[in-house]
MARLUM-665261 format. One line per 2 residues: number of its first residue (from 1); for each residue x, y, z of C-alpha. Coordinates in pm, whole numbers. Each point is the difference from the previous one (the first is absolute). Layout:
NUM = X:Y:Z; ... $
! end
This chain:
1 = 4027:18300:-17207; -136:-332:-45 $
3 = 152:-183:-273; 81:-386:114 $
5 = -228:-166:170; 58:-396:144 $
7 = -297:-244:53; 147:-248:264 $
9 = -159:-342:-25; -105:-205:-323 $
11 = -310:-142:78; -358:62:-119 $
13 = -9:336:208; 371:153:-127 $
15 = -101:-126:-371; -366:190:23 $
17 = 166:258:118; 298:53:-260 $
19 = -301:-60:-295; -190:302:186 $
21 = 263:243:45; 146:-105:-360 $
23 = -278:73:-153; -77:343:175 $
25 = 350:117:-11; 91:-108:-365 $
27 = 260:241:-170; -23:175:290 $
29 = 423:-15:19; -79:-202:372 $
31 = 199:-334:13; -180:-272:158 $
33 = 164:-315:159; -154:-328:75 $
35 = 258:-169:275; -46:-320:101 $
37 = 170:-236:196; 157:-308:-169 $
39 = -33:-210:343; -355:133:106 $
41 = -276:-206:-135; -347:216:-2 $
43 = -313:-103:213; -181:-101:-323 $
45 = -354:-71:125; -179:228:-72 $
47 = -189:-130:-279; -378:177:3 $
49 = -64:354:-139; -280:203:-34 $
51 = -206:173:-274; 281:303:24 $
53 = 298:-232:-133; -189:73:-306 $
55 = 47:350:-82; 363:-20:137 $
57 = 96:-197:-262; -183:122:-274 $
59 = 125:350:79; 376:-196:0 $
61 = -78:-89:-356; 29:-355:63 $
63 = -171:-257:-244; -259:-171:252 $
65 = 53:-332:-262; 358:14:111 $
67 = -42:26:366; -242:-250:9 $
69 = 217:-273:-200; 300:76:158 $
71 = -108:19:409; -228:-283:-25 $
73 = -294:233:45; -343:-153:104 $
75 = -285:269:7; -124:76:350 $
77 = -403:142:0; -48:-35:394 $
79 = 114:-149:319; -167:-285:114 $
81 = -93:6:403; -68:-373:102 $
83 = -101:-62:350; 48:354:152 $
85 = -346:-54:150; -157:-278:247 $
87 = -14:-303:-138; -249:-98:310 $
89 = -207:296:-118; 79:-11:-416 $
91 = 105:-299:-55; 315:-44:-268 $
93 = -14:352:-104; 195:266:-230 $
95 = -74:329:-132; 190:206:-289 $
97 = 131:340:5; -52:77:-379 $
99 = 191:234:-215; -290:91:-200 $
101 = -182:302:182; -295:-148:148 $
103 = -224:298:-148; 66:-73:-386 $
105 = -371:-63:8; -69:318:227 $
107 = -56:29:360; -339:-182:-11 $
109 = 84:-351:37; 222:135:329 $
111 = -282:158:150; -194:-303:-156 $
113 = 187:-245:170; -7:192:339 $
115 = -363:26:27; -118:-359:-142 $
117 = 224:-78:341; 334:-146:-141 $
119 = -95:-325:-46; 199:-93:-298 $
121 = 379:58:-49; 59:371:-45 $
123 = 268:-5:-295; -186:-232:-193 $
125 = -331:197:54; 133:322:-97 $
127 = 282:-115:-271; 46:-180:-297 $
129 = 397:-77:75; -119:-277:262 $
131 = -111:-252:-256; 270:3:-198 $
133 = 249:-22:297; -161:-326:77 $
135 = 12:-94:-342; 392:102:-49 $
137 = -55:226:-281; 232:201:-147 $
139 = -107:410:63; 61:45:-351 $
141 = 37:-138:-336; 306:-67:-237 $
143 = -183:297:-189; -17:226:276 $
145 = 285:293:-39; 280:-2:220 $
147 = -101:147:424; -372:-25:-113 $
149 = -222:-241:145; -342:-98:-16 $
151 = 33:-78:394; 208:185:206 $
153 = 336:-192:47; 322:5:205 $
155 = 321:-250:-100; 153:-313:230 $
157 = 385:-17:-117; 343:-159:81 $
159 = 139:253:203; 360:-33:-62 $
161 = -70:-7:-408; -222:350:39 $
163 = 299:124:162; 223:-75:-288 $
165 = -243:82:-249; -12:332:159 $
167 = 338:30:10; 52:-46:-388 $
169 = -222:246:-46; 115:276:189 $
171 = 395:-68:-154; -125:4:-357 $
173 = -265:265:-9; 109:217:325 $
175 = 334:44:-41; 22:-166:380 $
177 = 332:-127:69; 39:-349:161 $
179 = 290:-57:275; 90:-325:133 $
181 = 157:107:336; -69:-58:411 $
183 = -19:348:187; 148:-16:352 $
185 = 21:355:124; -119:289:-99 $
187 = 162:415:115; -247:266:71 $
189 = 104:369:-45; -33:247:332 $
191 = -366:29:-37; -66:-354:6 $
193 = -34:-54:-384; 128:-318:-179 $
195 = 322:91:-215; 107:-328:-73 $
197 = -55:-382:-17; 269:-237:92 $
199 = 60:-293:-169; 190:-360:106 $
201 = 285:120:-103; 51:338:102 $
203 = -112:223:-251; -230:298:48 $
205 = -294:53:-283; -66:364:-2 $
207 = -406:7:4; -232:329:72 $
209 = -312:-179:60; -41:-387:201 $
211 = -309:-234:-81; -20:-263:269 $
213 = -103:-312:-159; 160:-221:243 $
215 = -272:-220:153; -102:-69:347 $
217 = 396:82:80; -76:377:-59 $
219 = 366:44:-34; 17:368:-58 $
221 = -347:144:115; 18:-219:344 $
223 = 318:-145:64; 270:353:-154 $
225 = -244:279:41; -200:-112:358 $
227 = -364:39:-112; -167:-140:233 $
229 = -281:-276:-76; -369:-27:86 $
231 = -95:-356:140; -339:-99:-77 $
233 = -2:-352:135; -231:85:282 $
235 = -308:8:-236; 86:-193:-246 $
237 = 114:-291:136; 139:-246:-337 $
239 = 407:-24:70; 127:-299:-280 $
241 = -95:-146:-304; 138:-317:-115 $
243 = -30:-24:-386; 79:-310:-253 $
245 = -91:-4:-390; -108:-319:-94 $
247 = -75:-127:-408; -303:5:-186 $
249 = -121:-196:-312; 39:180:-334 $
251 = -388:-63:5; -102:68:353 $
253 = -284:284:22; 200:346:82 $
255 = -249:179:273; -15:377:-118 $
257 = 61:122:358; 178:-39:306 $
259 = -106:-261:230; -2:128:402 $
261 = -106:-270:235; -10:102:339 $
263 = 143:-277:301; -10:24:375 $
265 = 284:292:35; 7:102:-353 $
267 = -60:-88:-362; 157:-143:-295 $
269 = 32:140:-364; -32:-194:-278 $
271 = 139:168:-345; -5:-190:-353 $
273 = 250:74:-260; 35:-175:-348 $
275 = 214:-258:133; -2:-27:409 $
277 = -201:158:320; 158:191:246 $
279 = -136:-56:311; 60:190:337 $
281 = -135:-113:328; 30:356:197 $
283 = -62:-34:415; 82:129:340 $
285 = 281:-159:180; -173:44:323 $
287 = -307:-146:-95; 176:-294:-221 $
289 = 347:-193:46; 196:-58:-349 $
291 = -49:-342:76; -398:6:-28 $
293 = 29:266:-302; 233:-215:-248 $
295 = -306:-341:63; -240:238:-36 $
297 = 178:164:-354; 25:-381:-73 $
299 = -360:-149:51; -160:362:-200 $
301 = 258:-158:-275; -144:-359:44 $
303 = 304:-139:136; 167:-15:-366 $
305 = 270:191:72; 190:-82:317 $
307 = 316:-65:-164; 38:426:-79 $
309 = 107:145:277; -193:397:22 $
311 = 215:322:97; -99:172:311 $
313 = -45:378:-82; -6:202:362 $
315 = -233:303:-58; 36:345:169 $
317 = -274:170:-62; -16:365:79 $
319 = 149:291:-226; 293:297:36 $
321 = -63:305:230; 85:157:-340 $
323 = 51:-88:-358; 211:270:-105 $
325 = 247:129:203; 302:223:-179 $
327 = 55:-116:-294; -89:-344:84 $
329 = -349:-164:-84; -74:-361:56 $
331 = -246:-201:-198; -104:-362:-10 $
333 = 25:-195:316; 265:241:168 $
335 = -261:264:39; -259:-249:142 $
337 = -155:-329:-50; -398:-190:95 $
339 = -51:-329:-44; -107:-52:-393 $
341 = -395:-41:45; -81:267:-263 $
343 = 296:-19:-222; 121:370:176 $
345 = 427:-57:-25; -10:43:-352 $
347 = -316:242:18; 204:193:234 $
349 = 303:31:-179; -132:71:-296 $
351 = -186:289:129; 300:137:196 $
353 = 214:-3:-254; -240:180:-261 $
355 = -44:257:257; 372:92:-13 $
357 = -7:18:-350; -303:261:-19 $
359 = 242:220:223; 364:-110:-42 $
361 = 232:277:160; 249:206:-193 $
363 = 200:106:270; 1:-48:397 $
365 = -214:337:51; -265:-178:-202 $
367 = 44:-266:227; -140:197:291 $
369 = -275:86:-236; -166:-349:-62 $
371 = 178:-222:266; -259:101:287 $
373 = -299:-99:-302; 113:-332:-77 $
375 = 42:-84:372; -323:86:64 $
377 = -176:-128:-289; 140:-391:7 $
379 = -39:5:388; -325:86:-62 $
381 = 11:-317:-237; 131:-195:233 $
383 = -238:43:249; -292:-66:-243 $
385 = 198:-345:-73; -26:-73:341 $
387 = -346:88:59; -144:-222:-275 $
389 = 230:-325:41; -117:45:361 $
391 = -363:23:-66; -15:-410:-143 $
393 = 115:-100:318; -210:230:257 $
395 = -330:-94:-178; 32:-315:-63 $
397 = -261:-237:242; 282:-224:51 $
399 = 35:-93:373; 153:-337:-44 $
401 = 362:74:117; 197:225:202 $
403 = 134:225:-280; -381:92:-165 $
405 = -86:61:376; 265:269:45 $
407 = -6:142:-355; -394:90:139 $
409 = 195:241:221; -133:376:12 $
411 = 296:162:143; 192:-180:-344 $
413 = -184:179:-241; 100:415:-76 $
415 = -259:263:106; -109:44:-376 $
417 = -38:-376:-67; -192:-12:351 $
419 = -275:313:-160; 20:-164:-331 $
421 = -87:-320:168; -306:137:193 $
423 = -134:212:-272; 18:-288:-186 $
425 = -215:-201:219; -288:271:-65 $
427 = 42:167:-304; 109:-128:-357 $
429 = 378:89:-119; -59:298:-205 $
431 = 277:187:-263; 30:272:253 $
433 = 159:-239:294; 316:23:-295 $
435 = 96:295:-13; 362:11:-42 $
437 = 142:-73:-405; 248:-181:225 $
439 = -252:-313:83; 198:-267:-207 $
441 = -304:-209:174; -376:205:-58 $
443 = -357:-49:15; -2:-330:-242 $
445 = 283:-154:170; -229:58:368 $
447 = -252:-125:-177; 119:-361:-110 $
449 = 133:-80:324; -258:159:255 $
451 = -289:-132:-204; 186:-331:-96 $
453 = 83:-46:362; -391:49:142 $
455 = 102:358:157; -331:205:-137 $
457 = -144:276:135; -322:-77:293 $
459 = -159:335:-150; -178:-225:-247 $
461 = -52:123:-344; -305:121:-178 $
463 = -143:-199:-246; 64:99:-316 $
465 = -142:49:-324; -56:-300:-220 $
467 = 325:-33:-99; -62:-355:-174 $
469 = 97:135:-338; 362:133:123 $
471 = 60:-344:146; -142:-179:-326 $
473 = 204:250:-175; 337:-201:188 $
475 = -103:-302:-13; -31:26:-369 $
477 = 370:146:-4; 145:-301:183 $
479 = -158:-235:-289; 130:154:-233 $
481 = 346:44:149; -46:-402:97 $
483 = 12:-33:-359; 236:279:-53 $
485 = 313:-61:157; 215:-258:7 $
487 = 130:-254:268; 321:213:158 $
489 = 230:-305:-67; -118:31:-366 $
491 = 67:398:-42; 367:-35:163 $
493 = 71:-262:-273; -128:230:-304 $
495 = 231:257:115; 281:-186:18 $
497 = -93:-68:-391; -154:279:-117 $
499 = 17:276:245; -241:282:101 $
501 = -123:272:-257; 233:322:5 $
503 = -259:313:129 $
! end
């Protein structure tokens, strides 16, 4: 039977994970463990979610008022794409990819949009979250309940404090212990599963079920147990990011959204919190020396900040042959890792580790039962991930340097991505080209980036209807929510004083 379980690794991933299984397994007589090393200092930058973080921690119980004041939480309605296109053709250019669905108003202003020949931008044509991005409004007011918003909304945080704040919740609510410890070895039984953990010095922790939270080490999955690992670094080509956080002014203008600015053989993000930006400049060694990379990081920051010296992160990007093997499951960046355009390490986690929780095994027959699901089901993720981070680069007109040149590359892009791709090019994304519950990325997600990004359909559409009174009908909204909602900077503040309203 199953009774002890040991999540290996105390970053953001092992802390998601103990809240997830803590909450699922709750007087369920299963000991959980939360061991961390006391000399291993966690990645810490991944600092973007997604609308999902949401119901994760709502469905934790944790006061969004608290989380907010105590991770330095900035709201986070879309990610900004500067300069992914031509600037010969465009000009300075940048699109959003919006976290409000872009068919609040109804399909109309899509097909709209498509058949008045996609003149204007397409998120602000079809949604009323543009505006306000540009504005930096809050997605909500201080009167707004607690996970509601009147925009759709994601959370920017200090990495390193969410994993702490995680922590204290899963000891005090979940029962999940907390041991201070380095693992060295581990011993398998006869039929290869893990019996126990070694520590420094010497003694074996009896354990019936491993989580590998260990990072890009992959200490049990990869380095004890031999799963093998799936390189992905022919198509997509980004290998280090070099990241600094600089100060900001307690009255500088907080940006609601992540800032991506593509360079020459990558792109830089750009993330506000209450009190400093992190900012990563991610590239391709081959296409960029570290040399050219840390002026470059240096002249996007005006120059102010020579005297910090940024950490070089190398990036293997790729993902396990399998996530579960034995009694052994890896999440976080030990199962796999792509660069951080769409906020997918913590996506990815988060959804890996809920999916063990629907199904947590009893006993190693059940095991055999669900192992073979959940392999299947985040490789499936995986490949999705790939597909979509991929897609910014291959259809982007960007012909400038070496690096967008080769990105352009057919034989880089899967089979599916290469039908999508073509379909695409005559035929509008429809609901059906999703058909798996397993697309973390769907048809509004395409949407944003293919339409933001110029890729629309030759197979011109009809004109439609007069649709003048849905789009008078938005335009309306956004006034009002002009007047609605307040500047983000000014929200953040009235939590910290008041707090949001209990649902």
């Amino acid at each position: 039977m199953i009774k002890k379980i040991a999540i290996v690794g105390g970053g953001t991933a092992g802390w998601l994970t103990a809240n997830h299984l803590g909450h699922a397994l709750l007087n369920s007589g299963i000991e959980i463990t939360l061991i961390e090393s006391p000399n291993i200092a966690s990645i810490g930058v991944g600092e973007g979610t997604v609308p999902s973080m949401r119901n994760s921690l709502q469905k934790f119980g944790i006061s969004e008022s608290d989380f907010i004041n105590e991770c330095d939480v900035t709201f986070k309605q879309s990610i900004k794409f500067v300069n992914w296109l031509d600037k010969h053709k465009h000009g300075a250019n940048f699109y959003h990819h919006l976290f409000d669905h872009p068919h609040i108003f109804g399909e109309q202003l899509t097909l709209q949009w498509l058949a008045d020949g996609n003149g204007n931008d397409y998120a602000e044509f079809v949604s009323k979250q543009h505006v306000c991005c540009e504005n930096n409004l809050a997605p909500k007011t201080i009167a707004t309940p607690q996970y509601a918003g009147i925009n759709g909304y994601a959370y920017h945080f200090d990495a390193k404090k969410f994993a702490s704040f995680l922590g204290s919740h899963a000891t005090q609510h979940f029962s999940v212990k907390h041991l201070f410890t380095e693992i060295k070895d581990i011993t398998c039984d006869q039929q290869g599963f893990i019996t126990h953990l070694i520590d420094s010095e010497g003694n074996a922790l009896e354990f019936d079920f491993i989580i590998d939270c260990s990072g890009f080490s992959a200490a049990f999955i990869g380095q004890k147990l031999g799963v093998g690992f799936v390189d992905k670094s022919d198509s997509l080509l980004t290998d280090t990011a070099i990241t600094l956080q600089v100060p900001t002014q307690s009255d500088d203008e907080i940006p609601p959204y992540t800032i991506a600015t593509a360079h020459q053989a990558g792109w830089i993000w750009d993330i506000a919190l209450t009190e400093r930006r992190g900012v990563g400049f991610v590239y391709s060694s081959k296409y960029m020396s570290d040399e050219q990379a840390h002026e470059k990081l240096h002249r996007y920051l005006g120059n102010k900040f020579e005297h910090l010296t940024p950490r070089k992160i190398p990036m293997k990007v790729g993902h396990r042959e399998k996530m579960w093997h034995k009694n052994c499951v890896a999440i976080g960046l030990s199962q796999g890792f792509v660069e951080p355009l769409e906020a997918t390490a913590i996506l990815i986690a988060d959804f890996s580790a809920g999916l063990l929780a629907k199904r947590f095994p009893r006993s190693r027959d059940d095991i055999k039962l669900v192992a073979d699901d959940y392999n299947q089901h985040v490789n499936y993720v995986w490949q999705q991930t790939f597909d979509f981070i991929k897609m910014h680069y291959c259809i982007s007109d960007r012909t400038d340097s070496a690096f967008w040149r080769d990105n352009k590359k057919t034989e880089q892009l899967s089979e599916k991505l290469k039908n999508n791709l073509a379909r695409w090019q005559r035929f509008t994304p429809v609901r059906e080209d999703f058909a798996s519950k397993f697309d973390l990325f769907d048809l509004e997600n395409y949407l944003y980036v293919l339409f933001g990004m110029h890729y629309v359909p030759v197979k011109q559409q009809s004109k439609q209807n007069d649709n003048q009174h849905v789009a008078e009908f938005k335009q309306q909204r956004v006034k009002q929510l002009l007047n609605e909602l307040p500047k983000h900077r000014e929200l953040l503040d009235k939590i910290k004083k008041f707090g949001l309203q209990k649902n």
